[in-house]
C-alpha positions as CSV (number, residue, x, y, z in Angstrom):
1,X,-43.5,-6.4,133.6
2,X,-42.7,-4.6,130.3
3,X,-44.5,-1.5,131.7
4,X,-42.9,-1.4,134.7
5,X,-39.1,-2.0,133.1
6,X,-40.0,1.2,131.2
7,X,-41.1,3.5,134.1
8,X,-38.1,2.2,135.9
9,X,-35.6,2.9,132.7
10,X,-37.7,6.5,132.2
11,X,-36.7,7.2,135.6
12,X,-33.3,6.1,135.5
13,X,-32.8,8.4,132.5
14,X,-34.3,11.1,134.2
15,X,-32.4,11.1,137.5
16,X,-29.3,10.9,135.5
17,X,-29.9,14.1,132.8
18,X,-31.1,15.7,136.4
19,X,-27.9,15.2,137.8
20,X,-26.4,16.5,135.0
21,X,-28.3,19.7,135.4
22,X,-27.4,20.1,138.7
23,X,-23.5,19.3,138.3
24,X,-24.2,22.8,135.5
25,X,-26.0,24.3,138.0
26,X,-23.8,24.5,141.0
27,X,-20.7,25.2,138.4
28,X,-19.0,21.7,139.3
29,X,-16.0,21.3,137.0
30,X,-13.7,18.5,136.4
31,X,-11.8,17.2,139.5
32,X,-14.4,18.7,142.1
33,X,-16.1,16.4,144.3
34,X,-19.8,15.4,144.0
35,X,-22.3,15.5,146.8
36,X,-23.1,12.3,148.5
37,X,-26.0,10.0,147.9
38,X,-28.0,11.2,150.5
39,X,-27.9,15.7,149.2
40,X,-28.4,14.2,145.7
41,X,-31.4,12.0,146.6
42,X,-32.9,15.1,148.8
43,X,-31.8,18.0,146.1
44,X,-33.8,15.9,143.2
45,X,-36.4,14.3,145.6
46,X,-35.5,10.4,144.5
47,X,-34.6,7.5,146.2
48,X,-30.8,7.1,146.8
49,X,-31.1,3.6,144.6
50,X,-32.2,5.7,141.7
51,X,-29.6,8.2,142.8
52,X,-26.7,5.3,143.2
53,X,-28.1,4.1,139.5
54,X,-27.8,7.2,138.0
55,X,-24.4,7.6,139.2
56,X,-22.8,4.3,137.8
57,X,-24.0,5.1,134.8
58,X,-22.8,8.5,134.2
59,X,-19.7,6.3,135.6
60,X,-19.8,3.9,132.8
61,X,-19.7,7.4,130.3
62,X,-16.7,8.7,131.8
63,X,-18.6,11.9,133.0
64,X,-17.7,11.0,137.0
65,X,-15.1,8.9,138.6
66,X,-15.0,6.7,141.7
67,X,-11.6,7.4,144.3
68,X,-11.9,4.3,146.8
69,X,-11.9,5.6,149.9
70,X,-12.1,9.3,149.1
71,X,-15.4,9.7,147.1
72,X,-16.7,10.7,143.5
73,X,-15.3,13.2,141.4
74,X,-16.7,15.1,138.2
75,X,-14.0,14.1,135.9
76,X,-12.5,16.2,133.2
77,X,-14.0,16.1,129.6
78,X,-11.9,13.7,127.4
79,X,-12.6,11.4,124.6
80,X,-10.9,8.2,126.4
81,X,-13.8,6.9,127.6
82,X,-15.4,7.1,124.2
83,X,-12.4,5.3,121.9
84,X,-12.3,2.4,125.0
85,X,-15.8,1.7,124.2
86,X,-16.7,2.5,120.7
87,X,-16.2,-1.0,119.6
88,X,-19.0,-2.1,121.8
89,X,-20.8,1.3,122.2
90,X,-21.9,1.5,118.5
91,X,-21.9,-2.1,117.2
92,X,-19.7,-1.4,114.3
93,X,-23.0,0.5,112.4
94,X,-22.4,1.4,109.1
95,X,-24.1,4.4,109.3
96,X,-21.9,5.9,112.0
97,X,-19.2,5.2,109.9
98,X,-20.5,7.4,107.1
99,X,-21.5,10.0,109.4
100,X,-18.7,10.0,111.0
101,X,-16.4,9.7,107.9
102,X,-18.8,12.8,106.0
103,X,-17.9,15.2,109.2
104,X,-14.0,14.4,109.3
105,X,-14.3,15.3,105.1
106,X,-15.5,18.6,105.8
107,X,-13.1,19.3,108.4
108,X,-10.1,18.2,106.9
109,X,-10.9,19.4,103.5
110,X,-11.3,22.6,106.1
111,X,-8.3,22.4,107.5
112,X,-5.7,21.7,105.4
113,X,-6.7,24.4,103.2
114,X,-6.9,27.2,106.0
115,X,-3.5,25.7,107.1
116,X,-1.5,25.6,103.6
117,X,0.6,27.8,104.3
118,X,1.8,26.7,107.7
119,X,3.3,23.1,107.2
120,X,6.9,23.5,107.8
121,X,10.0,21.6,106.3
122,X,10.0,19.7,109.4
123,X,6.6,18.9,109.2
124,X,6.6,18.0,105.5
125,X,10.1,15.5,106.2
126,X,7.3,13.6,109.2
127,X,4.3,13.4,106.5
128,X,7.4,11.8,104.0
129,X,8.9,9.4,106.5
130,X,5.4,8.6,107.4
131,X,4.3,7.6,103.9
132,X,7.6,5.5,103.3
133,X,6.0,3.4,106.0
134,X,2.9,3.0,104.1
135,X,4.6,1.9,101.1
136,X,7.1,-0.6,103.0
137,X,4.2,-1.8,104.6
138,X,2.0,-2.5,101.5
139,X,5.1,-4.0,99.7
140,X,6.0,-6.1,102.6
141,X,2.4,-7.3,102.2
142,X,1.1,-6.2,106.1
143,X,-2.0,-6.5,107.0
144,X,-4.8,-3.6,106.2
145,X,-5.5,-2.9,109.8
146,X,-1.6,-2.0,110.5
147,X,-2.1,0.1,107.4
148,X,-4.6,2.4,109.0
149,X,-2.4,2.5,112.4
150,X,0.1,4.3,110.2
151,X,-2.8,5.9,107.9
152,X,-4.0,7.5,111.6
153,X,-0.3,8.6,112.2
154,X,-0.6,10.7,109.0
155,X,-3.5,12.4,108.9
156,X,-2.6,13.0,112.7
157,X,0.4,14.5,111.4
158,X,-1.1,16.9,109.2
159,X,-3.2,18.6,111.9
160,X,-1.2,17.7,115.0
161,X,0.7,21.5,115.7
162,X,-2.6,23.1,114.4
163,X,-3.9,22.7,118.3
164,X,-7.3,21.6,117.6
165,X,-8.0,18.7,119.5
166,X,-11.4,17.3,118.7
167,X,-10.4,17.2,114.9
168,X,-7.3,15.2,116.4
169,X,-10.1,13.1,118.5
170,X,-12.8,12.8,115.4
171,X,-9.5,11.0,113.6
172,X,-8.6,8.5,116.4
173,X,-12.1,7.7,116.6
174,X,-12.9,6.9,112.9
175,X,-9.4,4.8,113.1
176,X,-11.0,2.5,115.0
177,X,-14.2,2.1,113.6
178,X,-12.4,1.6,110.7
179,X,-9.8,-0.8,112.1
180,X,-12.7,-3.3,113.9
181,X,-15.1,-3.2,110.2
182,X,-11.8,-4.4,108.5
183,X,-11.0,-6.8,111.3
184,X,-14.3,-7.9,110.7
185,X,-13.7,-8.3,107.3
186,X,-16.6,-6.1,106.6
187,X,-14.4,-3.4,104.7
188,X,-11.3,-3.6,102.7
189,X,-9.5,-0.7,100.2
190,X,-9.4,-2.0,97.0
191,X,-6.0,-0.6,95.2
192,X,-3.2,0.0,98.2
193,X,-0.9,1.7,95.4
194,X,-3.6,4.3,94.8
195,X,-4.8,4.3,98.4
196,X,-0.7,5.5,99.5
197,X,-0.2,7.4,96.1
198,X,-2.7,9.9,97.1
199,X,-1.4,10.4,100.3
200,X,1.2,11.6,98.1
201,X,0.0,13.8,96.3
202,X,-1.5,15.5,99.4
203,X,2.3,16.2,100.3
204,X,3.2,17.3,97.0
205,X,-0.1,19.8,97.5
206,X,1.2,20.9,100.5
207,X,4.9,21.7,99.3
208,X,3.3,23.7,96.3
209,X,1.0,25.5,98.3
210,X,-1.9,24.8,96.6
211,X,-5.2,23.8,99.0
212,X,-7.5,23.2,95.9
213,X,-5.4,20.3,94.7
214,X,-4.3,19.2,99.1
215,X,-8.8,19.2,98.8
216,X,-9.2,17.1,95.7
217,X,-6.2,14.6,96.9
218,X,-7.7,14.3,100.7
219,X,-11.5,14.2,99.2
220,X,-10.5,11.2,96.4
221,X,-8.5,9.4,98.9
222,X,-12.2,8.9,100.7
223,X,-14.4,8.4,98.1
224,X,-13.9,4.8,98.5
225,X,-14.7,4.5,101.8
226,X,-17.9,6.8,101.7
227,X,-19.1,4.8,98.4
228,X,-18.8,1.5,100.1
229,X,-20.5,3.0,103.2
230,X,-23.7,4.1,100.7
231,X,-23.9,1.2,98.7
232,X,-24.5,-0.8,101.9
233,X,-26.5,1.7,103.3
234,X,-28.8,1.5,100.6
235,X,-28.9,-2.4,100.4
236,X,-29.8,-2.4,104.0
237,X,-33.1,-0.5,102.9
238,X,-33.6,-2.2,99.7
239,X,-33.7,-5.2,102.1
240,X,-36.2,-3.6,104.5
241,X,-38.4,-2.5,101.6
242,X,-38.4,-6.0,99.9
243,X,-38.9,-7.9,103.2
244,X,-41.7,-5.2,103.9
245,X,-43.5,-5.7,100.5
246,X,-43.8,-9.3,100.7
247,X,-45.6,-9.3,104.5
């Protein structure tokens, strides 16, 4: 049974990267229809069922999309589908939220340094009104997980007119795997006044002109974070090598 769940999952996997090719192939593009069941299953010489498999699952990613009574359609790229299911999709593992947290770093620290020079009064009144909400908030004593809703707004703020929309994406997407660990109450920041104080400093970077110090500000206010990330990291495989020693 275990032999044949695997040659049915192989072939299931294959049909669907297949149909993937062929969607590149034929130049399909967001919004044009897809063949039927029937072409697909004769184009790639499979069965319609693996065929019909193939395409819920590609479904499930948000690569296609079902119009009742019309047919299916190739769907535009966009990282929806990915933020509705990331809480489930990834199982809250700590390691994607290093990775993820180490990329967003580098493109920030990127960013804002490129960009200096570019933040506007108006822009620099949002990132203040924005960080009055973060101090209200923490002296109001709100809960840490409305505190990142308004930590997201900023750091969305400070890239938002720069029209790069995967870095815009990459922060929504660490929001909420932040949001569900400290929901979980599997991650918590440890000083709030230093945690919104930095964010200050990042504006007080930015009115100066100086990306050295915006880099150090936006790199400290992480360090937390990625330190907690590591040190659990590396309990996990202190764990694994103590459990593996005494087999």
């Amino acid at each position: 049974m275990q032999l044949e769940s695997l040659k049915k999952d192989n072939l299931s996997n294959l049909v669907k990267e297949n149909l993937k090719l062929y969607f590149t192939k034929n130049n399909l593009k967001g919004g044009d229809p897809i063949p039927s069941e029937a072409e697909l299953a004769t184009s790639l010489g499979v069965s319609r069922t693996s065929v019909r498999e193939a395409l819920k699952s590609l479904e499930s990613l948000g690569i296609i999309e079902v119009r009742p009574g019309i047919g299916r359609f190739l769907k535009k790229f966009n990282f929806d589908s990915i933020l509705e299911n990331l809480t489930y999709s990834i199982e809250m593992d700590v390691r994607d939220f290093r990775d993820i947290l180490e990329v967003r770093i580098a493109l920030e620290s990127a960013f804002i340094s490129d960009n200096i020079d570019r933040y506007s009064a108006e822009q620099l009144k949002e990132l203040e009104d924005i960080l009055a909400a973060m101090e209200k908030l923490n002296s109001d004593g709100g809960s840490e997980s409305s505190m990142i809703q308004i930590h997201t707004l900023f750091h969305l703020a400070l890239y938002r007119d720069f029209g790069n929309q995967l870095l815009l994406n990459l922060i929504k997407i660490f929001s909420t795997v932040q949001r569900s660990l400290t929901v979980m109450n599997r991650y918590h920041t440890t000083d709030m006044k230093e945690f919104i104080d930095l964010h200050r400093l990042i504006i007080e970077a930015i009115r100066a002109r100086d990306p050295k110090l915006a880099q150090r500000a936006l790199i400290e206010h992480f360090k937390e974070a990625l330190a907690w990330s590591e040190n659990l990291l590396e309990r996990d495989q202190q764990n694994k090598d103590d459990n593996f020693e005494h087999r």
